[in-house]
N, CA, C and O atoms as a GROMACS GRO file, in nm:
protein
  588
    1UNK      N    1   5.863   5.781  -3.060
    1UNK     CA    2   5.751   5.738  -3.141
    1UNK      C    3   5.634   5.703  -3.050
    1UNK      O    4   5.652   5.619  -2.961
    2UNK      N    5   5.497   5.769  -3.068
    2UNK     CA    6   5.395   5.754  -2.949
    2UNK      C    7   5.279   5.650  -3.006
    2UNK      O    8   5.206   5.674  -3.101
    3UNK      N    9   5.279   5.595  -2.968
    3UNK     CA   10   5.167   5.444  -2.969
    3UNK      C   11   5.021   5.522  -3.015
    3UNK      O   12   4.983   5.623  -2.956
    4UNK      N   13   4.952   5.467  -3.118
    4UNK     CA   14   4.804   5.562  -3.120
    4UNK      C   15   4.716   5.488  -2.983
    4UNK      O   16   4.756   5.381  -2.937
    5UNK      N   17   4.654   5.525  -2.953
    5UNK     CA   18   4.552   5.476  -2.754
    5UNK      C   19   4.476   5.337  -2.852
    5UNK      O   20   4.421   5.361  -2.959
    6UNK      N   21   4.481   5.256  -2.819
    6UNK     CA   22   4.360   5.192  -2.836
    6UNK      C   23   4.217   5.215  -2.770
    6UNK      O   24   4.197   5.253  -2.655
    7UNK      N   25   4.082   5.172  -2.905
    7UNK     CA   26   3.979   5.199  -2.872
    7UNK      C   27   3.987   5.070  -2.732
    7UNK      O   28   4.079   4.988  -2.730
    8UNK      N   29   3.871   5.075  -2.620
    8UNK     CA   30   3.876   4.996  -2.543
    8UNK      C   31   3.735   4.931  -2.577
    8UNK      O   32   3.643   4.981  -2.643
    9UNK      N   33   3.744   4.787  -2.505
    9UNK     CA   34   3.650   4.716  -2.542
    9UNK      C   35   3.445   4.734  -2.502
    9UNK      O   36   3.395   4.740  -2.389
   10UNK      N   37   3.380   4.738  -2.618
   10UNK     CA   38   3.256   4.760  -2.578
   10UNK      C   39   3.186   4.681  -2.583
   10UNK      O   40   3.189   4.599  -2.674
   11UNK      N   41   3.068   4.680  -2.456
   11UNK     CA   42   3.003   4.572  -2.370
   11UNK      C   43   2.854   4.644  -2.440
   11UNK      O   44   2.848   4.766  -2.428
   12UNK      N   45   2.791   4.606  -2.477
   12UNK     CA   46   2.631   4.605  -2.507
   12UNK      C   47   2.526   4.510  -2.472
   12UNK      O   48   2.519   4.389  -2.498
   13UNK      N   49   2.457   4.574  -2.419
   13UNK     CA   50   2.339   4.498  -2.346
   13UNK      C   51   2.209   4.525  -2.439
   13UNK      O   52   2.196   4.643  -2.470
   14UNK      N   53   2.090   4.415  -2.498
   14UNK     CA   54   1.997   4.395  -2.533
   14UNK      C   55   1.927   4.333  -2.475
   14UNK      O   56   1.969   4.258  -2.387
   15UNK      N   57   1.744   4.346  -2.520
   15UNK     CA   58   1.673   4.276  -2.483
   15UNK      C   59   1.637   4.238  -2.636
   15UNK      O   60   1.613   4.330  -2.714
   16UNK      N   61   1.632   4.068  -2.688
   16UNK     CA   62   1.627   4.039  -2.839
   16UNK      C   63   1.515   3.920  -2.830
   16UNK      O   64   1.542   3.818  -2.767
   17UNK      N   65   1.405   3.935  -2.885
   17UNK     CA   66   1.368   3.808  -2.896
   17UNK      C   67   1.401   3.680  -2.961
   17UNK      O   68   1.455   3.719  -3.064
   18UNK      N   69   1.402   3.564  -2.964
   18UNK     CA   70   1.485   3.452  -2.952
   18UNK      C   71   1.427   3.410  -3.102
   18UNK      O   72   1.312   3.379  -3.132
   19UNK      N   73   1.573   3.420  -3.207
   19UNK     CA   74   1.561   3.377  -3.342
   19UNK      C   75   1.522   3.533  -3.444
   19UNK      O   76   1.555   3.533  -3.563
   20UNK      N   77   1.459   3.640  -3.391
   20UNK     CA   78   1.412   3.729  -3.453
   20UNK      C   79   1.517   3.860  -3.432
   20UNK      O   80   1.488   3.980  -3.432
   21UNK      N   81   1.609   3.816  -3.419
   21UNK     CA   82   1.762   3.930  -3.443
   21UNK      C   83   1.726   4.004  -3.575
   21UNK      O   84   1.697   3.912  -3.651
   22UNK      N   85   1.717   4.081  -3.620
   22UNK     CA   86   1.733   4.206  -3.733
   22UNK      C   87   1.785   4.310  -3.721
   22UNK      O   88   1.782   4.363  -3.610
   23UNK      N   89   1.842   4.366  -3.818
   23UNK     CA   90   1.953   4.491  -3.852
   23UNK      C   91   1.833   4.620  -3.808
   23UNK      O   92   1.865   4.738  -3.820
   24UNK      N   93   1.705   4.583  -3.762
   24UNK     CA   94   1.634   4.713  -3.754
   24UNK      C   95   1.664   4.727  -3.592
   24UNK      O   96   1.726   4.640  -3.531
   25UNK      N   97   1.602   4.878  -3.514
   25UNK     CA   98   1.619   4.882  -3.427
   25UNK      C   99   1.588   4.736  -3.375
   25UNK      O  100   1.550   4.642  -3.444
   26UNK      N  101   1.617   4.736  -3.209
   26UNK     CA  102   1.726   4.829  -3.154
   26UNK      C  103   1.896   4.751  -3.150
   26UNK      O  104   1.998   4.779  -3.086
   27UNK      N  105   1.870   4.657  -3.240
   27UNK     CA  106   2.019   4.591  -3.317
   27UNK      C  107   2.099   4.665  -3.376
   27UNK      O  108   2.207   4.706  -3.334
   28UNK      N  109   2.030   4.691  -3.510
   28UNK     CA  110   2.129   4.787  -3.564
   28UNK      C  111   2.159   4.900  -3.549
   28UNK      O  112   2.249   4.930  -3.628
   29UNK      N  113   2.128   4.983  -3.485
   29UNK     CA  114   2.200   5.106  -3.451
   29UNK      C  115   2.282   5.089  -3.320
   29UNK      O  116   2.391   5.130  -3.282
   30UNK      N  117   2.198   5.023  -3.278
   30UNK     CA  118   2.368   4.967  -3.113
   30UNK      C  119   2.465   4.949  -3.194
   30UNK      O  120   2.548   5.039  -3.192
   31UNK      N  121   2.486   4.859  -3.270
   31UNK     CA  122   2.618   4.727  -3.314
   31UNK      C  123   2.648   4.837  -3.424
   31UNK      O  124   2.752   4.894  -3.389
   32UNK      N  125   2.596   4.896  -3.555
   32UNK     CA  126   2.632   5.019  -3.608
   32UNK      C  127   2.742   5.103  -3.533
   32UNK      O  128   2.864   5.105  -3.548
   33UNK      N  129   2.671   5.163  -3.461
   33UNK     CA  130   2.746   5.260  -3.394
   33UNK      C  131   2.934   5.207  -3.341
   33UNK      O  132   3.046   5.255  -3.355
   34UNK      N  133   2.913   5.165  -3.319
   34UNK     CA  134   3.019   5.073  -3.295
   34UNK      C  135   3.111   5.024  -3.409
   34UNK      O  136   3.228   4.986  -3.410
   35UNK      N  137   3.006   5.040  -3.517
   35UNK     CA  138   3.119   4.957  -3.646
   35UNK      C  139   3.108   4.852  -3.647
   35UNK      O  140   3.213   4.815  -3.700
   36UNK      N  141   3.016   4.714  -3.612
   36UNK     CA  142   2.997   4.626  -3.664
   36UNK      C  143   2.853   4.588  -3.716
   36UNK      O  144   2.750   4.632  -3.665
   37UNK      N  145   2.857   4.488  -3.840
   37UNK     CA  146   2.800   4.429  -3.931
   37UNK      C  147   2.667   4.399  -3.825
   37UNK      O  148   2.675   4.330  -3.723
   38UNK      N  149   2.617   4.426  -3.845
   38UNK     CA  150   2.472   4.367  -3.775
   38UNK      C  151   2.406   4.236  -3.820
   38UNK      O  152   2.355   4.154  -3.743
   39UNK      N  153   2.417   4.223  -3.979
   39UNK     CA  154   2.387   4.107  -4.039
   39UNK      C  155   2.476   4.006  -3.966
   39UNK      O  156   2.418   3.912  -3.913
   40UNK      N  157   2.595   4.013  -3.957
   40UNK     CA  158   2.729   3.913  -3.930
   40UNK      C  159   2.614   3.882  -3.787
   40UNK      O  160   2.568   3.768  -3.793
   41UNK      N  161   2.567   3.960  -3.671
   41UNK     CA  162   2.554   3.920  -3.560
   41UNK      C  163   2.421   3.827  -3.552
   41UNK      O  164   2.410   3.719  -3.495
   42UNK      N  165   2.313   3.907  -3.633
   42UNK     CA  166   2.162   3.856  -3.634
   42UNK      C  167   2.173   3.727  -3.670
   42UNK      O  168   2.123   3.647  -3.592
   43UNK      N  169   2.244   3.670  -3.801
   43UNK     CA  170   2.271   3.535  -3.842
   43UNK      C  171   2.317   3.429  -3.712
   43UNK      O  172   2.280   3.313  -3.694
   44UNK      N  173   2.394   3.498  -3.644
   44UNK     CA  174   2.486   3.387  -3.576
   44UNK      C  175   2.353   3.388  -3.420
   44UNK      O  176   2.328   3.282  -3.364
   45UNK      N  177   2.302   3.490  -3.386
   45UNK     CA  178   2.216   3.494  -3.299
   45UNK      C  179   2.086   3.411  -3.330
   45UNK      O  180   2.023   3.333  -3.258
   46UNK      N  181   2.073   3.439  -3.421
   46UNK     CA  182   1.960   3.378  -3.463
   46UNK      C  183   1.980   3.192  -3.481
   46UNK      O  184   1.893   3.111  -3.447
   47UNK      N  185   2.034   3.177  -3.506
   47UNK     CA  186   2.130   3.048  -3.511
   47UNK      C  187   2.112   2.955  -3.430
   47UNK      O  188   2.070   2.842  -3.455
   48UNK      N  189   2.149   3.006  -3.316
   48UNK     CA  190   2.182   2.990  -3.144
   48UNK      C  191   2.086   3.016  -3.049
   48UNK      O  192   2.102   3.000  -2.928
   49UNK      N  193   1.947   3.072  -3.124
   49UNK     CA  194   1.862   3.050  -3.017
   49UNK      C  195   1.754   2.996  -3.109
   49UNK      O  196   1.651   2.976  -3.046
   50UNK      N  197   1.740   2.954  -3.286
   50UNK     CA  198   1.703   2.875  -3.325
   50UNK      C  199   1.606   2.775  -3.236
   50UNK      O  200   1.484   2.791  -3.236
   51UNK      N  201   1.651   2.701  -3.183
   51UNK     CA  202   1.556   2.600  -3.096
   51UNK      C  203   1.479   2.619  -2.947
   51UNK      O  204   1.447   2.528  -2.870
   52UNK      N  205   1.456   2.782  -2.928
   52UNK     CA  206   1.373   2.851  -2.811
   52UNK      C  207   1.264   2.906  -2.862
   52UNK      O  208   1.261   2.985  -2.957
   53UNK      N  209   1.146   2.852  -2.780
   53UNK     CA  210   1.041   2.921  -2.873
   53UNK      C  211   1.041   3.093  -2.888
   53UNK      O  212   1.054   3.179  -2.801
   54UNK      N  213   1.023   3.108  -3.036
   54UNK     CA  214   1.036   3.218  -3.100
   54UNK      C  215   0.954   3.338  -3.006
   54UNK      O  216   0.864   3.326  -2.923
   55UNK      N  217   1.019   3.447  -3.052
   55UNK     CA  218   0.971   3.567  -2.956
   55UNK      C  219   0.990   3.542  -2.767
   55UNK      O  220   0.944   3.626  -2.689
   56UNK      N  221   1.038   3.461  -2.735
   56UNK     CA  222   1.111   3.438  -2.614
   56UNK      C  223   1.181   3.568  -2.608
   56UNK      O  224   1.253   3.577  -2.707
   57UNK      N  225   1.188   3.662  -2.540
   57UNK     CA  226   1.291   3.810  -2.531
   57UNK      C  227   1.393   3.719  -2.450
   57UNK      O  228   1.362   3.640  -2.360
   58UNK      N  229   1.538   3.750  -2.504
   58UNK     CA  230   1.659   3.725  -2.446
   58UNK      C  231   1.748   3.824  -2.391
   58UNK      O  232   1.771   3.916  -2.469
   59UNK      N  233   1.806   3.831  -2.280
   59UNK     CA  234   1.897   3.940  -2.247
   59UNK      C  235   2.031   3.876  -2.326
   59UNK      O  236   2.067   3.760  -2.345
   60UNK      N  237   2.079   3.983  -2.354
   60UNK     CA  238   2.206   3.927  -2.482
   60UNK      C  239   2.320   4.061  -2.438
   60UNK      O  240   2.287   4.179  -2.434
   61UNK      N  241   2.434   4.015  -2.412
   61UNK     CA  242   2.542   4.077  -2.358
   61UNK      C  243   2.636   4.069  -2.504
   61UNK      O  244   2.695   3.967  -2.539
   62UNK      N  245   2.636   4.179  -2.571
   62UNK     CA  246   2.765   4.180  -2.658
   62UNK      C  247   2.922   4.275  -2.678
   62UNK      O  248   2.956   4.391  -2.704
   63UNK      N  249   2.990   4.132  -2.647
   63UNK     CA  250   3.147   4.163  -2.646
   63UNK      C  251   3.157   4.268  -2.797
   63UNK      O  252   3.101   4.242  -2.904
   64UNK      N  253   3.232   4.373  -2.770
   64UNK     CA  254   3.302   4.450  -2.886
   64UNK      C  255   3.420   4.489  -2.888
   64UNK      O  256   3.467   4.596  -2.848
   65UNK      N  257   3.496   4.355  -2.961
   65UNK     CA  258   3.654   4.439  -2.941
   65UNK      C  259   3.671   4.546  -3.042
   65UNK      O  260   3.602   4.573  -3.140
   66UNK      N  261   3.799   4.613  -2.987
   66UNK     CA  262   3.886   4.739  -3.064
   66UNK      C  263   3.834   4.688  -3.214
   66UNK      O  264   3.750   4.758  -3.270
   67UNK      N  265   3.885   4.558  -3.287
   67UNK     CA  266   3.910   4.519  -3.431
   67UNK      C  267   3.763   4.496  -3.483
   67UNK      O  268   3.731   4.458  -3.596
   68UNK      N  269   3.678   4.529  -3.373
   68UNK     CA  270   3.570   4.498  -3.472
   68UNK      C  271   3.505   4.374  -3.476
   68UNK      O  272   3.405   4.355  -3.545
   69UNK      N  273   3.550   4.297  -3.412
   69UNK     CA  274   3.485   4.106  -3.379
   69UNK      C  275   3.417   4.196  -3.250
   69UNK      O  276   3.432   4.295  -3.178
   70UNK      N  277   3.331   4.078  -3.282
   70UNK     CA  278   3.226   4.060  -3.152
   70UNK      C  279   3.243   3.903  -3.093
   70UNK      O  280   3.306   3.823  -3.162
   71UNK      N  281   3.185   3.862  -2.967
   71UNK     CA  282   3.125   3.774  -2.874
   71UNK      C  283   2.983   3.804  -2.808
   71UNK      O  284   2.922   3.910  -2.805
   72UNK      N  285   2.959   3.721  -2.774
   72UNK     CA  286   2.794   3.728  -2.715
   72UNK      C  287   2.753   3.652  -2.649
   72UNK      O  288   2.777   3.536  -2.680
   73UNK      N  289   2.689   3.673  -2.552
   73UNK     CA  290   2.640   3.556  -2.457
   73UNK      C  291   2.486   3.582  -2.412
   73UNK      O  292   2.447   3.680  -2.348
   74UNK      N  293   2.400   3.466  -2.462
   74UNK     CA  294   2.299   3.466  -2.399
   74UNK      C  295   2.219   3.446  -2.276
   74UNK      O  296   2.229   3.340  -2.214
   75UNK      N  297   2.148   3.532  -2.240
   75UNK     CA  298   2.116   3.460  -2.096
   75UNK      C  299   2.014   3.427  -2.080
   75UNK      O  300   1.952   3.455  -2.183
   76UNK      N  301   1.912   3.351  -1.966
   76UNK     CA  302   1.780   3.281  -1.956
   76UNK      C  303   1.725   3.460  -1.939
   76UNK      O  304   1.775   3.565  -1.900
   77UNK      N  305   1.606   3.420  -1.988
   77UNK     CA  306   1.434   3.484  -2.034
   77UNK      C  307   1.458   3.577  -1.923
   77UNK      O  308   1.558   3.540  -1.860
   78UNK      N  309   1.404   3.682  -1.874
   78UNK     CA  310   1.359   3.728  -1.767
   78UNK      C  311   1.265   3.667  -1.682
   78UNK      O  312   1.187   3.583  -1.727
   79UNK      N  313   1.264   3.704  -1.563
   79UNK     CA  314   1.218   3.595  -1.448
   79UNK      C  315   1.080   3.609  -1.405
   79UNK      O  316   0.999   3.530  -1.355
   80UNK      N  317   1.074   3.779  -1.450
   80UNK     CA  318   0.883   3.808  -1.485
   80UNK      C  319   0.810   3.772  -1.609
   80UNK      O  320   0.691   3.781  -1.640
   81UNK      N  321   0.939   3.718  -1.684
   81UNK     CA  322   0.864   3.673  -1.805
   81UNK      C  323   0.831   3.524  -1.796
   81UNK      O  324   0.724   3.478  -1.837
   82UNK      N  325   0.916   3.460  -1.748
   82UNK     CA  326   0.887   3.276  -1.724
   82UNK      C  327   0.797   3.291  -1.566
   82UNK      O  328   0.791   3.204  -1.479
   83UNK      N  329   0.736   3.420  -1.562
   83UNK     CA  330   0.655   3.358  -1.443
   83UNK      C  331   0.542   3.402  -1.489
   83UNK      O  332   0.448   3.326  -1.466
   84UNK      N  333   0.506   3.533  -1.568
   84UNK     CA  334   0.376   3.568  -1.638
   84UNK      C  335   0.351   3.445  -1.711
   84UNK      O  336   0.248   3.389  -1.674
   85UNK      N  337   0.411   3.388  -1.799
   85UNK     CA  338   0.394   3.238  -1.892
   85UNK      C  339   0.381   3.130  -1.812
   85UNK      O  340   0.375   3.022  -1.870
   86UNK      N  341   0.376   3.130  -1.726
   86UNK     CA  342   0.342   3.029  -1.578
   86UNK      C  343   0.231   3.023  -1.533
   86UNK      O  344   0.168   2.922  -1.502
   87UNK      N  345   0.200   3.125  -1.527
   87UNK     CA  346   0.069   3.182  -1.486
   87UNK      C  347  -0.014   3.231  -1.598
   87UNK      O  348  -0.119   3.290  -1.569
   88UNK      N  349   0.020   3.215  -1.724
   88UNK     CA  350  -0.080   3.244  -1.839
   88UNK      C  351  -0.124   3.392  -1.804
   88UNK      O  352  -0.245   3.408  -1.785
   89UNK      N  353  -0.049   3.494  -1.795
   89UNK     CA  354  -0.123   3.592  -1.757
   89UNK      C  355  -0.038   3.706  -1.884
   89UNK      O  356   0.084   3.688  -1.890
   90UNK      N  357  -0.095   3.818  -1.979
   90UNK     CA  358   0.014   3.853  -2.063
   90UNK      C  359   0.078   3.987  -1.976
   90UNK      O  360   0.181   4.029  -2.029
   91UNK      N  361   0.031   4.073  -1.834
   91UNK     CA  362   0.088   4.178  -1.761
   91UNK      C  363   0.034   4.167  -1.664
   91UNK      O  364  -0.074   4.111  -1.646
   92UNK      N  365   0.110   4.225  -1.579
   92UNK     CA  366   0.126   4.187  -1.411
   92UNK      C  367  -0.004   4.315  -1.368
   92UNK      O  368  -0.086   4.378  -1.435
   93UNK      N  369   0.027   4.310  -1.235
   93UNK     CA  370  -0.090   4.387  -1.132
   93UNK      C  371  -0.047   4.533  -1.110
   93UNK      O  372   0.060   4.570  -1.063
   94UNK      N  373  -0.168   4.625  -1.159
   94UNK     CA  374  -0.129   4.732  -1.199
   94UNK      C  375  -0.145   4.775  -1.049
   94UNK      O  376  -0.132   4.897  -1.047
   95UNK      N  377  -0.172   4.714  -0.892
   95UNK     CA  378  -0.140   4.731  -0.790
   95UNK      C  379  -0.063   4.612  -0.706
   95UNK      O  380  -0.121   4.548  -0.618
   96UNK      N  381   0.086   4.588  -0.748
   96UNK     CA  382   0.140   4.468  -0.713
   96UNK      C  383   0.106   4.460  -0.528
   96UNK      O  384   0.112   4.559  -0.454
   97UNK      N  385   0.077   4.338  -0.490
   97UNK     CA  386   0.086   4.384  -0.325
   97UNK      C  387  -0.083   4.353  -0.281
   97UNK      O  388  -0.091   4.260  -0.201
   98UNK      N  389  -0.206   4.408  -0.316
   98UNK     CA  390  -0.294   4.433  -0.323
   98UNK      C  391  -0.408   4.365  -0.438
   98UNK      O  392  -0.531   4.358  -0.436
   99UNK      N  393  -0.332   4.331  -0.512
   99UNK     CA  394  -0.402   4.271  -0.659
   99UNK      C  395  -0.352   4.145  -0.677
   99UNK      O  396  -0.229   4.128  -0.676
  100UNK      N  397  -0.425   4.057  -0.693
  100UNK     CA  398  -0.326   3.908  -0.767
  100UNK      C  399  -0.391   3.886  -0.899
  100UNK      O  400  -0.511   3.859  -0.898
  101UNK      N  401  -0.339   3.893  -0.992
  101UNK     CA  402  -0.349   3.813  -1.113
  101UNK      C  403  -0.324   3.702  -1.158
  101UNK      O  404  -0.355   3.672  -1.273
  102UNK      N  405  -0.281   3.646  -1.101
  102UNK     CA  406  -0.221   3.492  -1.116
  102UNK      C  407  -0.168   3.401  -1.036
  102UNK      O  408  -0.123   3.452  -0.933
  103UNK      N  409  -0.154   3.267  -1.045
  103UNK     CA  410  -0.101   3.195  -0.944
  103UNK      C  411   0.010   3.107  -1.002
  103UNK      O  412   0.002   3.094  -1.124
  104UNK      N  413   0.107   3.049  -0.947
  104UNK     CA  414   0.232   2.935  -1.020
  104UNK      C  415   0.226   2.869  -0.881
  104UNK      O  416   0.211   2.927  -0.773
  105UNK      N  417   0.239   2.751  -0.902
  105UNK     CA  418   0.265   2.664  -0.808
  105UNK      C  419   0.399   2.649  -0.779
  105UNK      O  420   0.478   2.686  -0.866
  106UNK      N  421   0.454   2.593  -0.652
  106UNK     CA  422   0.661   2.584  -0.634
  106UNK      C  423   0.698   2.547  -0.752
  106UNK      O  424   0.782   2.606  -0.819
  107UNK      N  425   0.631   2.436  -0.788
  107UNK     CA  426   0.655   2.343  -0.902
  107UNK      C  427   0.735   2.484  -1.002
  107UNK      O  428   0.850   2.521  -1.022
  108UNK      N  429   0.644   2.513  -1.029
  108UNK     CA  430   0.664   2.629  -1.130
  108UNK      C  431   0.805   2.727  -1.077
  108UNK      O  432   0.912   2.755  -1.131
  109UNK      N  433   0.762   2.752  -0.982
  109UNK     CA  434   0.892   2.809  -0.911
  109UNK      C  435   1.040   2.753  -0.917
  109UNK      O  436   1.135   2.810  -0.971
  110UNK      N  437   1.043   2.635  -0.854
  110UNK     CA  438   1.128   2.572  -0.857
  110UNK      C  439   1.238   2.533  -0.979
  110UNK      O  440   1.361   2.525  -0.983
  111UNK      N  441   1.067   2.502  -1.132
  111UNK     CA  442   1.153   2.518  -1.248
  111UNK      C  443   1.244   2.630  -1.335
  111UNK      O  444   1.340   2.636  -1.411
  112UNK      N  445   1.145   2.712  -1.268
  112UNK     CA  446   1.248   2.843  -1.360
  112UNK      C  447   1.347   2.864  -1.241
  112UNK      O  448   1.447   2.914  -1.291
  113UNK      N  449   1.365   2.849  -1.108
  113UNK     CA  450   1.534   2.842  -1.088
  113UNK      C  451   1.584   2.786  -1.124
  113UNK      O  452   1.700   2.813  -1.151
  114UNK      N  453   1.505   2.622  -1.156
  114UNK     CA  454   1.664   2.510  -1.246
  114UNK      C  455   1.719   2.573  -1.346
  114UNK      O  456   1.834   2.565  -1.389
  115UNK      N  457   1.612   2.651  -1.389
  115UNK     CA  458   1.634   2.707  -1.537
  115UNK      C  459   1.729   2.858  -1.557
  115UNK      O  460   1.788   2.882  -1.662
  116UNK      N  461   1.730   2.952  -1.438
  116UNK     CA  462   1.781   3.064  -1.449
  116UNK      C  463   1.914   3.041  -1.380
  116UNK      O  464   2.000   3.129  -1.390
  117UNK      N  465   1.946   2.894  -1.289
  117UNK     CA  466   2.078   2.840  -1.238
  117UNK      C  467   2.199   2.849  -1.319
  117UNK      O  468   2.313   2.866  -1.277
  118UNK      N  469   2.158   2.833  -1.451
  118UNK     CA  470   2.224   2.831  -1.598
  118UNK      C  471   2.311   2.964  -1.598
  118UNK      O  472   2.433   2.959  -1.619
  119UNK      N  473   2.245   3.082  -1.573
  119UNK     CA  474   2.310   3.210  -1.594
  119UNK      C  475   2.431   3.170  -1.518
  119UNK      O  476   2.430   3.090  -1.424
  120UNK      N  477   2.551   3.242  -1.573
  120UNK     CA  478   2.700   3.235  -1.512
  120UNK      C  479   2.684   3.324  -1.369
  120UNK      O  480   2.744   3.308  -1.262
  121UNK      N  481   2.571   3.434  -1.412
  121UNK     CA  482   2.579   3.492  -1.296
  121UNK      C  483   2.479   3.447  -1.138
  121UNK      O  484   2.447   3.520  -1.044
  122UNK      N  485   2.458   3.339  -1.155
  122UNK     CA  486   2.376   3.290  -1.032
  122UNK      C  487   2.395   3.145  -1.017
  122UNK      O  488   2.327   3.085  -0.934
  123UNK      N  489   2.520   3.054  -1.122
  123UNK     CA  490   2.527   2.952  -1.086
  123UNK      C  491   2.633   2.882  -0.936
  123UNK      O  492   2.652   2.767  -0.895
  124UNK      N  493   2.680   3.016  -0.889
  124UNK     CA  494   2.692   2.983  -0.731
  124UNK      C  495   2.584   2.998  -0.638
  124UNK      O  496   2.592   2.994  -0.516
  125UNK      N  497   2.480   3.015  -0.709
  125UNK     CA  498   2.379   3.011  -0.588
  125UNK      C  499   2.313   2.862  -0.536
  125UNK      O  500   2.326   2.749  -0.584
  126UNK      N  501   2.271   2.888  -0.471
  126UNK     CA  502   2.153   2.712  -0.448
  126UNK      C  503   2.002   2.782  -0.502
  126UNK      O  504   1.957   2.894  -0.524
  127UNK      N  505   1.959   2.644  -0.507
  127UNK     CA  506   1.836   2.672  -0.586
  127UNK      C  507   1.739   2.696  -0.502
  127UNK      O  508   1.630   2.736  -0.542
  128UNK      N  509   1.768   2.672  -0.357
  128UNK     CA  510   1.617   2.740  -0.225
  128UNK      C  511   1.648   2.950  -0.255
  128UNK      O  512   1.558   3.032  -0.273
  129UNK      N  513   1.791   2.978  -0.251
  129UNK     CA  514   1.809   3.109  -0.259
  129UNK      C  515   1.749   3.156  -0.404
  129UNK      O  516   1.690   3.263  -0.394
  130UNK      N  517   1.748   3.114  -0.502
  130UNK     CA  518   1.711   3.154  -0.644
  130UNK      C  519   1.529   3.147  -0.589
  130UNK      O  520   1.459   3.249  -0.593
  131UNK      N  521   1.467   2.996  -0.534
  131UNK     CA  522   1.331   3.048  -0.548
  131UNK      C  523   1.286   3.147  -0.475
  131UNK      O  524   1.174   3.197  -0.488
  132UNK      N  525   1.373   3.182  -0.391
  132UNK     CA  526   1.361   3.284  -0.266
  132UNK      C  527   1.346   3.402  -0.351
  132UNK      O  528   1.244   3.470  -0.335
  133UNK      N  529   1.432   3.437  -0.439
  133UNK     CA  530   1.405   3.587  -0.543
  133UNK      C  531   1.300   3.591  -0.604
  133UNK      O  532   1.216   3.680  -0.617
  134UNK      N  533   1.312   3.438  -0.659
  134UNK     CA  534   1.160   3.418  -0.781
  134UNK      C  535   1.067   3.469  -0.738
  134UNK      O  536   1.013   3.568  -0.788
  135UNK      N  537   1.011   3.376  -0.578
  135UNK     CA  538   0.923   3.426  -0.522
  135UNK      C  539   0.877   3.571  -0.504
  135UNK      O  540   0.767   3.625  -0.514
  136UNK      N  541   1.031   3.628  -0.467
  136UNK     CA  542   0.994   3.816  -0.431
  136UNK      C  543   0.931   3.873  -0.546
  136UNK      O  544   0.852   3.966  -0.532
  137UNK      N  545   0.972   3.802  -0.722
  137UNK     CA  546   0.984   3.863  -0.822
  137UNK      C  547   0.791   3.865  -0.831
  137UNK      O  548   0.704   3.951  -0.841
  138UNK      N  549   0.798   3.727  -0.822
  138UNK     CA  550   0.606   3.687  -0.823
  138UNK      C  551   0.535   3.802  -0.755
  138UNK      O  552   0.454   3.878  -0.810
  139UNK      N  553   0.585   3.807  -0.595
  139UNK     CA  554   0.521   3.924  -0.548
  139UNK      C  555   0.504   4.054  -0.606
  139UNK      O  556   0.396   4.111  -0.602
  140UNK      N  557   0.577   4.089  -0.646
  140UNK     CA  558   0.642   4.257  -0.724
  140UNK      C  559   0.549   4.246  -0.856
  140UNK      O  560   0.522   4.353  -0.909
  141UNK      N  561   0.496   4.123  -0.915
  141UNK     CA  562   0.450   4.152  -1.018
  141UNK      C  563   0.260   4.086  -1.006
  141UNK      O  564   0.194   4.078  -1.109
  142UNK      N  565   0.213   4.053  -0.896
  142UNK     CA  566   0.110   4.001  -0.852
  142UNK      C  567   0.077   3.876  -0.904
  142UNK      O  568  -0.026   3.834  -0.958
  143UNK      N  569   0.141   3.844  -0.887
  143UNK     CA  570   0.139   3.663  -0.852
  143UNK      C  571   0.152   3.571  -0.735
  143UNK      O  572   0.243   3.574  -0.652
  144UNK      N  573   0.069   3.504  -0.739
  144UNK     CA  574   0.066   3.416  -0.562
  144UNK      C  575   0.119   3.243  -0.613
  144UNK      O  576   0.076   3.174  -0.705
  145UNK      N  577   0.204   3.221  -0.534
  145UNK     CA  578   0.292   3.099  -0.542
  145UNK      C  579   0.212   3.052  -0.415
  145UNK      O  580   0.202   3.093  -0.299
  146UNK      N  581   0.152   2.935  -0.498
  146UNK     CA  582   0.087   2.838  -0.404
  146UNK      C  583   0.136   2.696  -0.416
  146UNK      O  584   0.188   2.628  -0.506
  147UNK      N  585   0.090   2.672  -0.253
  147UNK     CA  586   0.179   2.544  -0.239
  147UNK      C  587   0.105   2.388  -0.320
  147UNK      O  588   0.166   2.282  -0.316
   0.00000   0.00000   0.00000
């Protein structure tokens, strides 16, 4: 008697803004495809980032088992995005390197590593190595971190 294969588990990656989950792209046809309820997810997403200011874009990792349940995990903002909002600026330097559009002080720096420390995936770091990226990120997008 031969076992049918199980489906194996699917990992989906979004970019969602925070509270504004909907069954329209690019939600529902990811989580569709797959066979799950999109409503079931937008509700519970929406839920859970409830208290971030709205339109915040979230990177959102969603678990898809074989049966059809999901998990999800949110992660902090993107790091060009909490530094453009730092710098009040709405897009970076269409010659990064050469152009500055904006400035953040460490201060500023410093907070969005307390803040991106959170991710599972960088909370072995120290927070001089996190502003150390921030910083590169500032550069790459023409921003000058002043002291």
């Amino acid at each position: 008697m031969s076992k049918k294969p199980q489906a194996a588990t699917a990992f989906v990656r979004l970019l969602i803004g925070a509270g504004k989950a909907s069954p329209s792209p690019p939600v529902g046809p990811a989580l569709g495809a797959r066979g799950v309820k999109s409503m079931d997810f937008c509700k519970q997403f929406n839920d859970k980032t409830k208290h971030i200011v709205p339109e915040t874009p979230l990177p959102t990792v969603i678990t898809i088992k074989p049966d059809r349940t999901f998990t999800f995990i949110v992660k902090t903002p993107p790091t060009t995005f909490l530094l453009k909002r730092a710098a009040g600026i709405t897009k970076g330097a269409q010659k990064p390197g050469s152009e500055v559009v904006g400035t953040v002080s460490l201060k500023h720096v410093y907070e969005i590593a307390k803040l991106k420390q959170q991710d599972a995936n960088l909370k072995h770091l120290s927070l001089e190595s996190i502003c150390g990226s921030i910083i590169g990120v500032a550069k790459s997008v023409g921003i000058e971190v002043v002291h």
